[in-house]
Each structure stands twice: as C-alpha cells, then as structure tokens.
KEKE-3310 file (N, C-alpha, C; in steps of 0.2 Angstrom, whole numbers, plus 5000, padded with zeros to 4 digits):
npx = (5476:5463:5464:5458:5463:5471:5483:5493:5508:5511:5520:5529:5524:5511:5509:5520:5529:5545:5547:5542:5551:5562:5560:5555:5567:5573:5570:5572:5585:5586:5581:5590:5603:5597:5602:5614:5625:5633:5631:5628:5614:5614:5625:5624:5610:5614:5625:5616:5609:5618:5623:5610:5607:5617:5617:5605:5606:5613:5602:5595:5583:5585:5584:5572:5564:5570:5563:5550:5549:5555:5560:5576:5573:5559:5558:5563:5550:5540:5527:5524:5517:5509:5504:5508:5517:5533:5544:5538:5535:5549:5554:5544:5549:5565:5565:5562:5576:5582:5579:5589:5600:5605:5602:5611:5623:5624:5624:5638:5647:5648:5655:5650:5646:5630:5621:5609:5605:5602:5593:5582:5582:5578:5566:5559:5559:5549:5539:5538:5539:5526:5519:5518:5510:5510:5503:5504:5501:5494:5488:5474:5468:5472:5466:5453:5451:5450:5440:5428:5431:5439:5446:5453:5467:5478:5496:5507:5525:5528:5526:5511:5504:5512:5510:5495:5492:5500:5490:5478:5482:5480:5464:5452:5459:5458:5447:5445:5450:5446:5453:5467:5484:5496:5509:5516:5506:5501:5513:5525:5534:5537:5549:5539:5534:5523:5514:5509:5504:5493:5486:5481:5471:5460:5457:5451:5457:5468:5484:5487:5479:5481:5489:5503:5509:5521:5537:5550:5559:5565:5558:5544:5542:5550:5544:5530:5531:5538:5524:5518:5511:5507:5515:5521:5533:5535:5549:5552:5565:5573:5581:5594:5592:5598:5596:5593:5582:5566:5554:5537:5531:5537:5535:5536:5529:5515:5506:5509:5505:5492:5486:5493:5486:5471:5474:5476:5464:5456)
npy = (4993:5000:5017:5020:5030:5043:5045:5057:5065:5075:5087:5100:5093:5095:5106:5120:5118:5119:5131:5138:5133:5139:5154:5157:5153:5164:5176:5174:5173:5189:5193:5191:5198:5210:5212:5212:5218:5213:5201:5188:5183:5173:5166:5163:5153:5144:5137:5136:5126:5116:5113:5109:5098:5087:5086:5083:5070:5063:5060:5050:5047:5049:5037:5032:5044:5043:5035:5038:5049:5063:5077:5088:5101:5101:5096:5108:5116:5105:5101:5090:5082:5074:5056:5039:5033:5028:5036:5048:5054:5055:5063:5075:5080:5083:5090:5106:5112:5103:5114:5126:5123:5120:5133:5142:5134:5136:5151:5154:5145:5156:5165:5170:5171:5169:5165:5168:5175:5165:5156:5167:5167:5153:5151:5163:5155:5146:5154:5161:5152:5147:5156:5156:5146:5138:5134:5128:5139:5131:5121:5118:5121:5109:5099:5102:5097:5084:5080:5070:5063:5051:5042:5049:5052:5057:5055:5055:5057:5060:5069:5067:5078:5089:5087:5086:5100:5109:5104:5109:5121:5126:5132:5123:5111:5098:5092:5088:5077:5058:5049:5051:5047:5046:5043:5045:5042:5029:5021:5017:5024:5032:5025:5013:4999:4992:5005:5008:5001:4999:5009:5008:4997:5006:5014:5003:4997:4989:4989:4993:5000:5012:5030:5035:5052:5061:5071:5066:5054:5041:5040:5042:5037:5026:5018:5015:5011:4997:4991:4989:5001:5013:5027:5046:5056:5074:5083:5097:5103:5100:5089:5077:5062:5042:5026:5021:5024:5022:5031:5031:5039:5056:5075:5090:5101:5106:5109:5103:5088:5089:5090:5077:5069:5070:5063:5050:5048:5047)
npz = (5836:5842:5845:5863:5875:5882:5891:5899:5905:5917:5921:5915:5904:5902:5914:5913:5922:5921:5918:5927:5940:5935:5936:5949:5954:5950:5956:5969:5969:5965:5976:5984:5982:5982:5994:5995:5982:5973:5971:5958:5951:5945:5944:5960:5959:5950:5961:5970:5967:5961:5975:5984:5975:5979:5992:5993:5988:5997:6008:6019:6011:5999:5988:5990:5985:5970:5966:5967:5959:5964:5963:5969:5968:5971:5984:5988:5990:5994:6007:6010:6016:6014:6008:6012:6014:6025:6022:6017:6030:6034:6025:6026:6039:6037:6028:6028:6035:6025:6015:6021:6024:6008:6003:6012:6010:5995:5996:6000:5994:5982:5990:6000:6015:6026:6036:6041:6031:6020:6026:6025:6011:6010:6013:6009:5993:5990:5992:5980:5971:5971:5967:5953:5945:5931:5913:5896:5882:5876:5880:5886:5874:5868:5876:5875:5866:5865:5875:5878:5867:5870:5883:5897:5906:5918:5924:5934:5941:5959:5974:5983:5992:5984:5972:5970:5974:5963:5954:5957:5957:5944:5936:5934:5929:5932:5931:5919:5918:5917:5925:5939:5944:5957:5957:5971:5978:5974:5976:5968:5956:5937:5928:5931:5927:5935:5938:5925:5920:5931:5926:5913:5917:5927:5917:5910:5898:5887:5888:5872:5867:5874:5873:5878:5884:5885:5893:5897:5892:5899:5908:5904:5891:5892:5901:5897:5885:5890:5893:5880:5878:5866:5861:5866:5863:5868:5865:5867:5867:5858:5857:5853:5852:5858:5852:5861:5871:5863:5857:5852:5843:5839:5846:5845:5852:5860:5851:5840:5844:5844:5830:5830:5837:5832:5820:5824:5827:5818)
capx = (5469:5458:5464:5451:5463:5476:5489:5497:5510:5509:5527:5532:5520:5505:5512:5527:5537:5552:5550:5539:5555:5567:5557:5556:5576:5578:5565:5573:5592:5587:5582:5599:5607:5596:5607:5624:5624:5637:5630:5625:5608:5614:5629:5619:5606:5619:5628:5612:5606:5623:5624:5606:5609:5623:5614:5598:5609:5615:5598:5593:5578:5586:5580:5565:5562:5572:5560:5542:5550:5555:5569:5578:5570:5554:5559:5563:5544:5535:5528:5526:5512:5503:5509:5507:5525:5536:5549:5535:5537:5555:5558:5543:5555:5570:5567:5566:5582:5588:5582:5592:5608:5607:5604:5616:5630:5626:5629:5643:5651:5650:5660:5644:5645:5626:5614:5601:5600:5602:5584:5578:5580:5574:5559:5557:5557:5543:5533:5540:5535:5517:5517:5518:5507:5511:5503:5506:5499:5489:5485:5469:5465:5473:5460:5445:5448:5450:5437:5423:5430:5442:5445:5458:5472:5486:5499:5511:5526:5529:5525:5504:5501:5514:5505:5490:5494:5500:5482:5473:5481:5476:5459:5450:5462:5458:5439:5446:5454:5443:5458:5470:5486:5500:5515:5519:5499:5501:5520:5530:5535:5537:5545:5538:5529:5515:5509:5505:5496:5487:5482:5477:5466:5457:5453:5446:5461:5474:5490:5490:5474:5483:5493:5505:5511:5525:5541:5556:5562:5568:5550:5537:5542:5551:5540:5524:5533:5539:5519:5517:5507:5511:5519:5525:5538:5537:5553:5553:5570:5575:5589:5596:5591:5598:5590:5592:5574:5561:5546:5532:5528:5539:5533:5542:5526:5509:5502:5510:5503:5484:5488:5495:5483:5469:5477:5475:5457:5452)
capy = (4993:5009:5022:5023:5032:5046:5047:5063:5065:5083:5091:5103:5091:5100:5112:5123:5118:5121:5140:5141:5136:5145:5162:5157:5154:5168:5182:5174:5177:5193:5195:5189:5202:5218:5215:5209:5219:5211:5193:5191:5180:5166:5163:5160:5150:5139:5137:5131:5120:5111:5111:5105:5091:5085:5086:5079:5064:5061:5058:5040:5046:5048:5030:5034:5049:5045:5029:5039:5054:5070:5080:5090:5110:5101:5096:5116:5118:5103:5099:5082:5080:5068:5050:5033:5027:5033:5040:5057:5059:5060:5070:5079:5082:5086:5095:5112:5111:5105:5121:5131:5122:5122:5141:5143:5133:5140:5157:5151:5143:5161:5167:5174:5167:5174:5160:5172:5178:5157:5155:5170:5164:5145:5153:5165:5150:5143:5160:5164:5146:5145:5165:5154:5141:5141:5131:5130:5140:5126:5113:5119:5119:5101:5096:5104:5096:5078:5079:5066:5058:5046:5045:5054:5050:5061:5052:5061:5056:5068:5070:5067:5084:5093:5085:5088:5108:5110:5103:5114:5129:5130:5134:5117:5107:5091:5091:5085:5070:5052:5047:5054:5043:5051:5039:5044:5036:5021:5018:5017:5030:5030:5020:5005:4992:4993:5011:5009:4996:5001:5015:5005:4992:5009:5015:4997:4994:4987:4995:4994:5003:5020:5032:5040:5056:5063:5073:5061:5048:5038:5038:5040:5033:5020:5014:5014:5007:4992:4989:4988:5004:5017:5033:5053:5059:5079:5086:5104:5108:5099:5084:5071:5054:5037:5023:5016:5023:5025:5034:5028:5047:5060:5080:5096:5105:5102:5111:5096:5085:5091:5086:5070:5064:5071:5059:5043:5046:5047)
capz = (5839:5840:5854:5867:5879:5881:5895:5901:5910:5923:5924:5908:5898:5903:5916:5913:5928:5922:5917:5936:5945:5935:5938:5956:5958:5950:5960:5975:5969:5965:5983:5989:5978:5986:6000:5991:5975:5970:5969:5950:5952:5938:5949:5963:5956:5950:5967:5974:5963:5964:5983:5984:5972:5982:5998:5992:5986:6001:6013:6014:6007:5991:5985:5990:5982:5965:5962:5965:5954:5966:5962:5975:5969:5973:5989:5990:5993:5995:6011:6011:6023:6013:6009:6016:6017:6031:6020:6017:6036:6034:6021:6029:6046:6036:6022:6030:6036:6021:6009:6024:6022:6004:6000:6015:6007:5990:5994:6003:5986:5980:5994:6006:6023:6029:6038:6043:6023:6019:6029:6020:6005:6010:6014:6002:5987:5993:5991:5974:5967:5972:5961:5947:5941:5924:5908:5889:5879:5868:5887:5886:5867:5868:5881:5874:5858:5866:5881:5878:5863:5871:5891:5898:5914:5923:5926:5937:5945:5962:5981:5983:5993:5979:5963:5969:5973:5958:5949:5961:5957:5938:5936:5930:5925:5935:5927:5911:5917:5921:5932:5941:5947:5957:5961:5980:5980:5969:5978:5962:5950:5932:5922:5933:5924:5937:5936:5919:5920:5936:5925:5910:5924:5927:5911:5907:5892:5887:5885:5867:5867:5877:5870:5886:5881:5890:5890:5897:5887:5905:5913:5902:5884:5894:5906:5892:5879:5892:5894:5876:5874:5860:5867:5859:5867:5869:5866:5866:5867:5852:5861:5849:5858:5856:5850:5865:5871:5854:5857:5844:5840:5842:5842:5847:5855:5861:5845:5833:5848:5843:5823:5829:5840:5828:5816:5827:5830:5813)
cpx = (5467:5461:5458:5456:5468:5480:5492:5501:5510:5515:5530:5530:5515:5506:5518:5529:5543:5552:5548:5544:5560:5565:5557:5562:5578:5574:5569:5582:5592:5586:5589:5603:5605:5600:5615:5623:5630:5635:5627:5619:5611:5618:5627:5614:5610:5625:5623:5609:5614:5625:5617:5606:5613:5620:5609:5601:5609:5610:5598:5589:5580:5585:5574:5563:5563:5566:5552:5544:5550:5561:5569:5574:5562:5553:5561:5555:5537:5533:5528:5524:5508:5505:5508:5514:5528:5540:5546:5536:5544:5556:5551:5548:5560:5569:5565:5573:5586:5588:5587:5597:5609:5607:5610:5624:5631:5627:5637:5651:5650:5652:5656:5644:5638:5620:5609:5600:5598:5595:5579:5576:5578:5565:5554:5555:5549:5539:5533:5538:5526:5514:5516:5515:5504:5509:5504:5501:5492:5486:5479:5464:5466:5467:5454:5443:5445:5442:5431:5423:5434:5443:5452:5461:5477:5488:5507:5518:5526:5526:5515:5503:5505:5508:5498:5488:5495:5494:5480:5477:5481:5469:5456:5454:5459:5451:5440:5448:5449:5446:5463:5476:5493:5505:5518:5510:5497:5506:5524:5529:5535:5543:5543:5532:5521:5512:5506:5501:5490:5484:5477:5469:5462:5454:5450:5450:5465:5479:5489:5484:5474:5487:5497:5511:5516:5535:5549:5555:5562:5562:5545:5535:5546:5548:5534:5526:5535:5533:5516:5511:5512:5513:5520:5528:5538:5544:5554:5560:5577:5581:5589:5594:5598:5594:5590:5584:5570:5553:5544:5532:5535:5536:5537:5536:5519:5504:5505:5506:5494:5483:5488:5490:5473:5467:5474:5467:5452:5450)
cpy = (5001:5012:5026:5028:5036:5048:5053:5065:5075:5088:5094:5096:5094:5105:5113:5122:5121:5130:5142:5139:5138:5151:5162:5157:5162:5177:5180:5174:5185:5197:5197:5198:5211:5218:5215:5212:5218:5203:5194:5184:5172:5162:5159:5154:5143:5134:5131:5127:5116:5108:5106:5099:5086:5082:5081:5070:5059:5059:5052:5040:5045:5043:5031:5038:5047:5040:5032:5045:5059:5071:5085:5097:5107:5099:5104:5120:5115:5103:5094:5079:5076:5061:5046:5032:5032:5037:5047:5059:5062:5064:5076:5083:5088:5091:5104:5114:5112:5109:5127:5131:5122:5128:5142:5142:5136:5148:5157:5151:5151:5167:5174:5168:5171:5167:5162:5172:5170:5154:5160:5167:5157:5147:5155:5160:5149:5147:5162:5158:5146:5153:5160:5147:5140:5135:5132:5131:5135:5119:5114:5118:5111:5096:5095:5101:5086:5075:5075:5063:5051:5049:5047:5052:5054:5055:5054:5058:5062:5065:5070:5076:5089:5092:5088:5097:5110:5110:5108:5119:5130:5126:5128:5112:5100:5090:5088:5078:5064:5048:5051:5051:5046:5045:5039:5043:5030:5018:5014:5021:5026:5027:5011:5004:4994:4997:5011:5004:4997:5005:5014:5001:4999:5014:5009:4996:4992:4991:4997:5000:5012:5025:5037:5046:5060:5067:5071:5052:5041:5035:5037:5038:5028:5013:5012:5007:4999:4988:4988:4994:5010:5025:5039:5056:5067:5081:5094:5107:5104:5094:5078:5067:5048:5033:5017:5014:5026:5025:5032:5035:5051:5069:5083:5101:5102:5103:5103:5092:5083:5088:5078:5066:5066:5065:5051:5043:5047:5040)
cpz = (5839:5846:5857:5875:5878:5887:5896:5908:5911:5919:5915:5900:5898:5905:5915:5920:5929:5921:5925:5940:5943:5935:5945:5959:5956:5952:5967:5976:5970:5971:5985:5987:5979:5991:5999:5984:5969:5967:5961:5952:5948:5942:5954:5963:5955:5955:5970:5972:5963:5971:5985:5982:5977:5989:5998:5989:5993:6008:6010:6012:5999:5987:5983:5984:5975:5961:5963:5963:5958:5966:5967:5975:5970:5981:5991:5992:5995:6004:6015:6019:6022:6011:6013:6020:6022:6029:6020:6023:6038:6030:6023:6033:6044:6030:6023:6032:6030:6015:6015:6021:6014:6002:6006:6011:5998:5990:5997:5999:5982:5984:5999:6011:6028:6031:6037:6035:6019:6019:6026:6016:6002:6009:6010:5993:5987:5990:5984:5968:5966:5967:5956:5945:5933:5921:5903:5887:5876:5875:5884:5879:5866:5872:5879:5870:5861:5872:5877:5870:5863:5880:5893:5905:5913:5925:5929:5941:5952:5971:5980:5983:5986:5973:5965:5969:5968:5951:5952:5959:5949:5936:5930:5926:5927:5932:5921:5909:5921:5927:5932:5946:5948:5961:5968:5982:5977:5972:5974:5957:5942:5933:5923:5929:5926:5936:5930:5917:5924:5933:5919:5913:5924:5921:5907:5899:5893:5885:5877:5864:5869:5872:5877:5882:5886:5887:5891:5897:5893:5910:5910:5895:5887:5897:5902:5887:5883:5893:5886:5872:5872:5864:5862:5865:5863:5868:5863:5865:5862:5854:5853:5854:5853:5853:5856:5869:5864:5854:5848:5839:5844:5840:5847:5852:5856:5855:5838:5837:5845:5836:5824:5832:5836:5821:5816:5827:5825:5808)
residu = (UNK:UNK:UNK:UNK:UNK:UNK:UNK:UNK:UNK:UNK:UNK:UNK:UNK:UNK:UNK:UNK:UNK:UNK:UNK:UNK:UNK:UNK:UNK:UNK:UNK:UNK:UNK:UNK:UNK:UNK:UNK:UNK:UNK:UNK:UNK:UNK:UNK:UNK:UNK:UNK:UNK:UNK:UNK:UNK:UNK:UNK:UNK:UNK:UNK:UNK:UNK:UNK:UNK:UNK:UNK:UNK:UNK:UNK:UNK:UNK:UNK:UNK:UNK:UNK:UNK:UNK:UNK:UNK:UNK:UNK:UNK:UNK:UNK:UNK:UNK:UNK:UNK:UNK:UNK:UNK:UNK:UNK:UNK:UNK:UNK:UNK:UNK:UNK:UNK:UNK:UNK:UNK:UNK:UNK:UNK:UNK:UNK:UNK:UNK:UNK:UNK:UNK:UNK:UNK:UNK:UNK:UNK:UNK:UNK:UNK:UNK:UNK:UNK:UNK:UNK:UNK:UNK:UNK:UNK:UNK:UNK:UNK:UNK:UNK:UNK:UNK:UNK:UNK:UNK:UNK:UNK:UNK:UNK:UNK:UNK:UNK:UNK:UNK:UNK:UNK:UNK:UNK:UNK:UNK:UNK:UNK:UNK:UNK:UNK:UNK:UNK:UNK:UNK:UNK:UNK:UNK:UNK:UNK:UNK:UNK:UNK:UNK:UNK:UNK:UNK:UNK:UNK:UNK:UNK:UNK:UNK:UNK:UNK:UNK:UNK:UNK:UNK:UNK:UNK:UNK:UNK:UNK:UNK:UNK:UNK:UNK:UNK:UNK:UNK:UNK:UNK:UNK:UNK:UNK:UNK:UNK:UNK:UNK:UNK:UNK:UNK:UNK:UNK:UNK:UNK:UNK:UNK:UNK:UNK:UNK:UNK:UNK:UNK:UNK:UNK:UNK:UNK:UNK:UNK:UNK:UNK:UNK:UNK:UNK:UNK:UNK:UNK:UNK:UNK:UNK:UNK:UNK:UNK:UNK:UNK:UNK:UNK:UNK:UNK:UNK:UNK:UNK:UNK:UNK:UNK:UNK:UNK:UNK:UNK:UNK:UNK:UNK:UNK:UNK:UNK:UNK:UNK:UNK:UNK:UNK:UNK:UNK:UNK:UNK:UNK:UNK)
# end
C-alpha cells in the first residue's frame, strides 16, 4: 500500500538525548571533582548510574515507569507534575530524594562520604540537562523534505511534562508534526499494541499504510511491526541484532533515512 504516513519516535531518533545526558553527567562530575580533585569524572559517572539503576529498580513505581518508557537519568530531572495516573504523583514526591541518595551513594561507591556535595550534585543535573537540547544534524533537513507530502506523528515514549519540555525547547519542532502522542498521556508505552494503533486511528490509516521510524529494536520496531505496519530501525552505533526482532528497513543515520524514505514515496 502507498505510505500516507511517517511515525517518529523523539528520544536519539530525532533528539540527541544520549549525547545531552552524557555532557550533563559529565559538567556535573566535573563539578564534584573542583572539590575532590581526585575523583576522575568517568568513575563517578559510572558509580551513579549504577547506584541509580539499582535504586530506581527497586521503587514500586518501577512497573509503572518501565511500561510507559522512563528510565531512571530521566527521573534525575523530570518533574513529573503532569500525568493522570497516580503513579506521576509518586514518583513526583519521591524522586527528589531519590537523585540525592543516588549521587550520594554514588560518590560514596568511590569512596566519598559527602551528603551535602550528593544534593549539590542532585541539583546541579537538572541545571546542566536543560543547557542541552540537542538535535541531529540532518532532523530538520529530514522534516523540511517530508512536511506536506505525507502526515507526520511523534510518538514518544516518557513522562508528559518531560516529553513535552523537551519538544518545547527546540525551536519549531512541534510545528512539523499533525499528531503528537506521549505514552504517560495515552497510558501505555511502546511496544504495546494500542499506542500504535491509537496513532494510526488519528492519522485516519491503517497500520500498513505508516512507516514508524525509530531507534530501539524492543519498542519501536517491536511494537509497529506487532500492528502489521512497516518500520526502519535507526541504528547509529552499528549493533549486530537477532533475528529475533526484524526491522523492514534498517539505516545507520538519519541521512540514509531521507534516501530511503525518498525511495518509498516515489
């Protein structure tokens, strides 16, 4: 069937996330480190992203969270003041507390016993995140080529107030897109069934008619391909896969992306 629609997932498919929170662990190690010049920042880093892990496992949100797609360093600055279900108001409550106690026990785990500097650097995250609203290179060329020749949807897992923070802080992105559907406002993440069909239902198709474009295999070449529509899994960082999940398309950057989806709508 012809494709009258393109699917995008948010998170290091359009925005670089991962490089905006490894420059923000590592502006807020480097902090640590003007008082301790011995802590080496990577060590650090690596301390508190294990202790957070750990910790963030062990709330009972953690059900919650893993099924509408928030990982524990976004719990290091969301604030999680928007949200129907009750869980956003707990992990509202809690989740100051618990960037304390993780940077706490992560400097900890590299043999720094200092609360007060633990709450600095809970704090300081947060400030060193939001410096960074980073896209690729080629989003925007990828947009401009597609915009009013097929219709276009976000499909986000994540926290509402976070996701939608994130759209709002680069300059016109949200303009591009005819829907906009964020799993902690739909009340399932990817790779359920329903999201992608709720998203199809508003773009007026059928699945086989979309193309959902995305960069984990688990969520967003899972969950599409379960609806029967066509998928391209992003892989930037070059991973062997199984064949257990099997993106229809695969490309390495969003510049093969613009080719390939080029391709279809010819």
């Amino acid at each position: 069937m012809a494709l009258k629609a393109v699917l995008f997932d948010l998170d290091d498919t359009l925005l670089w996330d991962d490089r905006s929170v490894n420059e923000a662990f590592h502006a807020t190690c480097m902090a640590a480190a003007e008082k301790y010049p011995a802590i080496q920042a990577s060590e650090l880093e690596a301390s508190v992203r294990q202790e957070a892990r750990a910790l963030y496992e062990s709330y009972e949100t953690f059900p919650f969270t893993k099924m509408i797609g928030i990982n524990p360093f976004e719990a290091f600055w969301a604030h999680f003041s928007e949200g129907e279900h009750e869980m956003f108001r707990k992990l509202e409550q809690q989740s100051p507390a618990y960037r304390i106690e993780a940077w706490t026990k992560g400097l900890f785990g590299i043999g720094i016993d200092d609360p007060a500097l633990g709450k600095d650097l809970a704090e300081r995250f947060p400030v060193e995140r939001r410096k960074r609203p980073l896209v690729y290179e080629e989003t925007f060329r990828l947009l401009d080529g597609l915009k009013g020749r097929v219709k276009l949807l976000l499909l986000t897992n994540g926290a509402p107030d976070l996701q939608r923070e994130k759209i709002a802080g680069i300059a016109n992105l949200e303009s591009y897109f005819d829907h906009i559907v964020i799993s902690g406002v739909f009340g399932e993440g990817k790779p359920a069934e329903s999201i992608f069909r709720h998203a199809a239902e508003l773009l007026g198709i059928e699945p086989t008619e979309g193309l959902m474009v995305g960069d984990k295999l688990t969520t967003d070449i899972l969950g599409s391909g379960r609806v029967g529509m066509p998928n391209v899994w992003i892989n930037r960082h070059g991973i062997t896969r199984t064949d257990e999940i099997v993106p229809t398309h695969e490309v390495a950057d969003l510049e093969e992306l613009i080719v390939l989806i080029d391709s279809l709508l010819k």
